[in-house]
N, C-alpha and C positions, 0 to 999 in steps of 0.2 A: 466512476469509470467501471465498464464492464471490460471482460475477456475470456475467450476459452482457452486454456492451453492444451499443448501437443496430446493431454490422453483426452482431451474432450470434457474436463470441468470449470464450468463456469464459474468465473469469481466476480464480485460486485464491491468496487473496494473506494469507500466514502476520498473527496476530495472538497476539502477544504476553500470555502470562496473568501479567504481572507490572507491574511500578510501573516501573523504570527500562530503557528501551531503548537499547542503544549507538548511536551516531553512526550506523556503517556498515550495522547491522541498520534504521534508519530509513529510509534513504536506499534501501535492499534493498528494501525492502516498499513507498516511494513510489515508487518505479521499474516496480516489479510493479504498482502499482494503475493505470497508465496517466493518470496526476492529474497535474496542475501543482505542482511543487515548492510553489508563491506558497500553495497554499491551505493547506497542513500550517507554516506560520511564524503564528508569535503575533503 
């Protein structure tokens, strides 16, 4: 998944084409998305 956000930088943030994601590869790719940990928790 790409996106640019509001100041104009591009991010490229891996997604996963399967059912179960490890721990660390989660936390990898919320890291990269520049998002708040709070909204990827159920």
């Amino acid at each position: 998944m790409q996106s640019v956000d509001v100041e104009g930088i591009s991010r490229t943030v891996p997604v996963p084409l399967h059912g179960t994601v490890k721990k660390g590869t989660l936390k990898s790719i919320i890291r990269q998305s520049g998002l708040d940990q709070v909204l990827f928790m159920k």
